[in-house]
ROLOZA-234389 format. One record per residue (C-alpha): residue in one letter; x, y, z. Coordinates in Angstrom, 3 decimals. Layout:
REM ROLOZA-234389
NODE_A_X_Y_Z $
...
REM end
This chain:
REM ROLOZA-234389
NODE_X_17.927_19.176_-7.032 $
NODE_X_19.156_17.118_-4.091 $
NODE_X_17.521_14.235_-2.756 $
NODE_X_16.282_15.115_-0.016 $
NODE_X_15.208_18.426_-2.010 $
NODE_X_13.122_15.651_-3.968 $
NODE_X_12.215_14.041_-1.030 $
NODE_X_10.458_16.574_1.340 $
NODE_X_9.314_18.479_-2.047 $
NODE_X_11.072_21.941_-1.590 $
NODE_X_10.643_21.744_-5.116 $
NODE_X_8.117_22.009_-7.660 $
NODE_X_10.368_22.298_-10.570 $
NODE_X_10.940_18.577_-12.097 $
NODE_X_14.057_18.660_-14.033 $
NODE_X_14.384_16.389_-17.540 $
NODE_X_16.627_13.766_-14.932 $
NODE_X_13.661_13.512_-12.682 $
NODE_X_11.415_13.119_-15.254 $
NODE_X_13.089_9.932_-16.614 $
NODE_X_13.777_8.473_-13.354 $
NODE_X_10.002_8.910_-12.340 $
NODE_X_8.738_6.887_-15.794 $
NODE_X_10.933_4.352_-14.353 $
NODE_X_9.620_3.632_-11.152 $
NODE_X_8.415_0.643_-10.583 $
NODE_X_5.421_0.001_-8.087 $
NODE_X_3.932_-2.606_-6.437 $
NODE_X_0.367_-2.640_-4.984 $
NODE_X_-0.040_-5.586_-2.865 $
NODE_X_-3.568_-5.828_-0.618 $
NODE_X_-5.216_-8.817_1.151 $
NODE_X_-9.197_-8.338_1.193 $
NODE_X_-12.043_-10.363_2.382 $
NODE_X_-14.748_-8.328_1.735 $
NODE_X_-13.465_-6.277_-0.749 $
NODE_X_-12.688_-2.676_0.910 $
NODE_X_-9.270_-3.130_0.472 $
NODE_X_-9.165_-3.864_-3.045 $
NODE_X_-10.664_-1.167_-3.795 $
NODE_X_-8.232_0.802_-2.186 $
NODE_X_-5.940_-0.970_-4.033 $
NODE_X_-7.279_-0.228_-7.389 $
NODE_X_-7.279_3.356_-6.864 $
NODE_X_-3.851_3.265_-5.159 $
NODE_X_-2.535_1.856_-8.953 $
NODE_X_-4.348_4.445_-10.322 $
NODE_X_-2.962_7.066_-9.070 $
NODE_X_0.631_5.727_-9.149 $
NODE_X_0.263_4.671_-12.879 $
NODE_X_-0.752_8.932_-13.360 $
NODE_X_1.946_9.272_-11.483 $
NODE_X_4.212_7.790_-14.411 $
NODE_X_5.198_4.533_-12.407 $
NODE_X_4.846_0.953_-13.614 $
NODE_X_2.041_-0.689_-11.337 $
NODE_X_1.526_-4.315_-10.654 $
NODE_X_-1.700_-4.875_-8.555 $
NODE_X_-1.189_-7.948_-6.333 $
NODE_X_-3.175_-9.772_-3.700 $
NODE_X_-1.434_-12.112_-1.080 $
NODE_X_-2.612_-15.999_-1.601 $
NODE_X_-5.468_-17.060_0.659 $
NODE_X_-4.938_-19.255_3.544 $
NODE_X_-8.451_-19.490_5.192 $
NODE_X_-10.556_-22.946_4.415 $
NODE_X_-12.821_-23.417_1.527 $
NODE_X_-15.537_-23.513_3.853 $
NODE_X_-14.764_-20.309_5.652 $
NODE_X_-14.630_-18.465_2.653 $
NODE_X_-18.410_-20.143_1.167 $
NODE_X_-20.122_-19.204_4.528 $
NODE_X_-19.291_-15.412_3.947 $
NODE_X_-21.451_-14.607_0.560 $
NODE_X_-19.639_-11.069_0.738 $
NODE_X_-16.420_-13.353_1.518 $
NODE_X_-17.197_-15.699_-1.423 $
NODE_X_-18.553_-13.204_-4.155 $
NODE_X_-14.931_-11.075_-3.526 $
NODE_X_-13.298_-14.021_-4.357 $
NODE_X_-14.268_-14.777_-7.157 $
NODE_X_-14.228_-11.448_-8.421 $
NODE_X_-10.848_-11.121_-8.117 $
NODE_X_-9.889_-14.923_-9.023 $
NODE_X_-7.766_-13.308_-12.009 $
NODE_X_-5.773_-10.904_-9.906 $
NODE_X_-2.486_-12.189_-9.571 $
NODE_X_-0.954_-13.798_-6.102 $
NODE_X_2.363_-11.701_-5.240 $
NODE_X_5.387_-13.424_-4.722 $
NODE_X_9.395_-12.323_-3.275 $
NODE_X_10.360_-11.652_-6.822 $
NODE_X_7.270_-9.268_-7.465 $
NODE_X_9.194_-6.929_-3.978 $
NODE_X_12.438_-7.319_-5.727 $
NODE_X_11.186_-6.083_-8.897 $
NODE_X_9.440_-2.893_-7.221 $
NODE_X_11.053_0.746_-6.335 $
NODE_X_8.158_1.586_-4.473 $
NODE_X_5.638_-0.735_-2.303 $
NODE_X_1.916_-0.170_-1.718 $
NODE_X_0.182_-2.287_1.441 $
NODE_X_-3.796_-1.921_1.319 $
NODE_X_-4.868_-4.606_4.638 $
NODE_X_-7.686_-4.636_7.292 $
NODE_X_-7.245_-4.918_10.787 $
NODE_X_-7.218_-7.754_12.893 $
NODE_X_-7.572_-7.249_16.148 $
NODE_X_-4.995_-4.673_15.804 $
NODE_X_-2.569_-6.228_14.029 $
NODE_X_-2.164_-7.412_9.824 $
NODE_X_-4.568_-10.555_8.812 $
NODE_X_-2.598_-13.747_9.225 $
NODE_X_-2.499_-13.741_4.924 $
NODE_X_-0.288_-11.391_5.002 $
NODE_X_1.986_-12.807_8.017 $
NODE_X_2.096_-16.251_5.919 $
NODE_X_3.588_-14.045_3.059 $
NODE_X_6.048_-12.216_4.682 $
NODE_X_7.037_-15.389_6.224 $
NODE_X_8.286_-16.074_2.604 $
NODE_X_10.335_-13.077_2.514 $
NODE_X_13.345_-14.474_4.626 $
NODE_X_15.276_-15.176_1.628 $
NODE_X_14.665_-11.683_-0.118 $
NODE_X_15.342_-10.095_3.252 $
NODE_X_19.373_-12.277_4.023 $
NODE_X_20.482_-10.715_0.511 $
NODE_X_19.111_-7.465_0.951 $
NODE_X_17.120_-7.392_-1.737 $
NODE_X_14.148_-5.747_-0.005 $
NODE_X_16.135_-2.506_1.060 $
NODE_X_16.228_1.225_-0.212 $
NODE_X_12.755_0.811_-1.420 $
NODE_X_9.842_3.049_-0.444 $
NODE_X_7.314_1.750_1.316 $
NODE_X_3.656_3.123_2.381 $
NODE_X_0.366_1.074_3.793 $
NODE_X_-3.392_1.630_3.980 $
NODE_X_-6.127_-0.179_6.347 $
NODE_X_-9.790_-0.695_6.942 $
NODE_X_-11.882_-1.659_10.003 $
NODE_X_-15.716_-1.705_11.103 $
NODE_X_-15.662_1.323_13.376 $
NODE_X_-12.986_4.127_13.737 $
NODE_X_-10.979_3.447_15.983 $
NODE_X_-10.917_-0.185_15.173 $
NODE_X_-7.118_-0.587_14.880 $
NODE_X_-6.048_0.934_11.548 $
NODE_X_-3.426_2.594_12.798 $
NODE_X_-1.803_-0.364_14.752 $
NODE_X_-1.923_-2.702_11.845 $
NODE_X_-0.198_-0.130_9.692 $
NODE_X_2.258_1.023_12.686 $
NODE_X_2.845_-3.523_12.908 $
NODE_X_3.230_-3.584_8.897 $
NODE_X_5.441_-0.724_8.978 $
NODE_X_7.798_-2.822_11.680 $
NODE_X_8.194_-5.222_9.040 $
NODE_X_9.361_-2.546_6.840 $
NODE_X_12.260_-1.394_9.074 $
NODE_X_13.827_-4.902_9.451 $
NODE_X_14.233_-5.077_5.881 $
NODE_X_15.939_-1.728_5.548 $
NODE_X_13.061_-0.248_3.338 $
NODE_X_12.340_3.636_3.841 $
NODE_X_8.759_4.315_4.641 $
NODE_X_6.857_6.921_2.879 $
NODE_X_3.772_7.744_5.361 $
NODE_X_1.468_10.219_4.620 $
NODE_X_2.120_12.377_7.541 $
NODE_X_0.093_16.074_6.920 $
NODE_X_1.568_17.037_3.612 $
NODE_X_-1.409_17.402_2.206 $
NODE_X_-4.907_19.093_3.482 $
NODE_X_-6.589_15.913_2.102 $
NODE_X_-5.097_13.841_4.699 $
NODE_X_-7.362_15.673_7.484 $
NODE_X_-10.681_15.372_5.194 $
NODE_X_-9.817_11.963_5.823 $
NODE_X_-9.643_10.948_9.202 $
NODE_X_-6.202_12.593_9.589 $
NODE_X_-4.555_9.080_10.348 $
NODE_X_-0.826_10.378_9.109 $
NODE_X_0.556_6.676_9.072 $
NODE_X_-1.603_5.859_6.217 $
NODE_X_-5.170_5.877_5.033 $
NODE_X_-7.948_4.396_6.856 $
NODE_X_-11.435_3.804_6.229 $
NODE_X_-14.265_2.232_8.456 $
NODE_X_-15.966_-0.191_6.768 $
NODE_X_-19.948_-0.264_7.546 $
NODE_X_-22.320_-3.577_8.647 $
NODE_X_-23.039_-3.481_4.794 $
NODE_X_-19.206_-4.078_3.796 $
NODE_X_-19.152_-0.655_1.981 $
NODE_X_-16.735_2.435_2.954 $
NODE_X_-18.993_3.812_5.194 $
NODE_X_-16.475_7.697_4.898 $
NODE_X_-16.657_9.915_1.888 $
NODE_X_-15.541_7.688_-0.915 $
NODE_X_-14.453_10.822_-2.572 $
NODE_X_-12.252_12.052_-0.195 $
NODE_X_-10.727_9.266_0.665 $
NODE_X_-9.765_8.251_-3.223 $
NODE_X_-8.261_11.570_-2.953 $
NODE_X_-6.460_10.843_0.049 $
NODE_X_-5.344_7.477_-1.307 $
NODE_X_-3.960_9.530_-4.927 $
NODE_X_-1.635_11.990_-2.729 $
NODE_X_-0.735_8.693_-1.037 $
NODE_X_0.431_6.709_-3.614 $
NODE_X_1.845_9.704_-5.587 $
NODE_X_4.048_10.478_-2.331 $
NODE_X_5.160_6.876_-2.315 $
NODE_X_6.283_6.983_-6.079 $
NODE_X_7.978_10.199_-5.317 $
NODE_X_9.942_8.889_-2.672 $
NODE_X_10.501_5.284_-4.836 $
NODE_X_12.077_7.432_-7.504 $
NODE_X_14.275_9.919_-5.408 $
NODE_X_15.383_6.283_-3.686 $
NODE_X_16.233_4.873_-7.313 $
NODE_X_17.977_7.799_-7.758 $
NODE_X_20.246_7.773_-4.826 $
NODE_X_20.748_4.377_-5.797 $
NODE_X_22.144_4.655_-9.498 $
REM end
């Protein structure tokens, strides 16, 4: 099957090759979260890319905000230390991965300043190329609807380009995509007063599964091309 056979799925045949290649991939899940939406998204994001035969690392981006910023939040503060253990991604974590996985909430339209300090570490990673050819696919959260999920994933996927990565959107490949919100750049949830996913928690896992199976599709067609 060609790759771009593999890539727009004219095929649902997997051949032994494909197989192989798709135990192979390698995918990493990297999310910033305050109140812990976006975790969660994570989570099920590796979940459905470890079914999907990949190799998942699940990765937050360090925090920058004060010690004091975070303690005046309790929902701030108790997702903190819930995920205490999860480990910080680094340049080497990218390098490692075939396919990427951004889970981040809004602000103001545009990615939290956690994740702008990390990609300001990429520069390196970036000059030797080492972030290119890989596929790359982002989710987002916000407190109403049209809070500015699909800007901060349009202004992470910007970042994506410059480093030569391919990105693996969504789009309306699957029916799912509409039960959730039908944002084709990636999946978005609103996030209610309470800090819980205030949309169908079941569709949107869904959504989230034909997401991050799409991305490890593409990752593996990429490594492919690439052997």
């Amino acid at each position: 099957m060609s790759f771009l056979d593999r890539l727009f799925g004219k095929s649902t045949t997997t051949t032994k090759e494909e197989t192989v290649n798709m135990t192979k991939t390698k995918t990493a899940i990297v999310y910033y979260s305050s109140g812990g939406t976006n975790y969660q998204l994570a989570q099920w994001a590796a979940e459905a890319a470890e079914a999907a035969g990949s190799e998942v690392r699940l990765m937050k981006v360090a925090e920058t905000a004060p010690q004091a910023a975070i303690d005046s939040s309790p929902g701030w503060k108790a997702n903190a230390e819930a995920t205490k253990d999860v480990p910080v991604a680094t340049g080497e974590d990218l390098e490692w991965a075939d396919a990427i996985i951004f889970s981040v909430p809004t602000r103001f339209g545009n990615v939290p300043g956690q994740i702008q300090s990390f990609f300001d570490t990429l520069g390196g990673f970036w000059f030797q190329g080492k972030l290119a050819n890989k596929a790359v696919s982002a989710m987002s959260s916000a407190q109403n609807p049209h809070g500015g999920q699909e800007a901060t994933i349009l202004s992470l996927y910007t970042t994506m380009y410059h480093w030569g990565a391919v990105v693996a959107a969504p789009g309306y490949t699957d029916a799912v995509t509409f039960a959730a919100g039908g944002n084709p750049y990636g999946t978005s949830v609103t996030v209610g007063q309470d800090g819980k996913i205030a949309d169908d928690e079941g569709v949107i896992k869904a959504a989230v599964a034909h997401q991050a199976g799409r991305t490890v599709k593409v990752g593996a067609a990429l490594k492919s091309m690439n052997a």
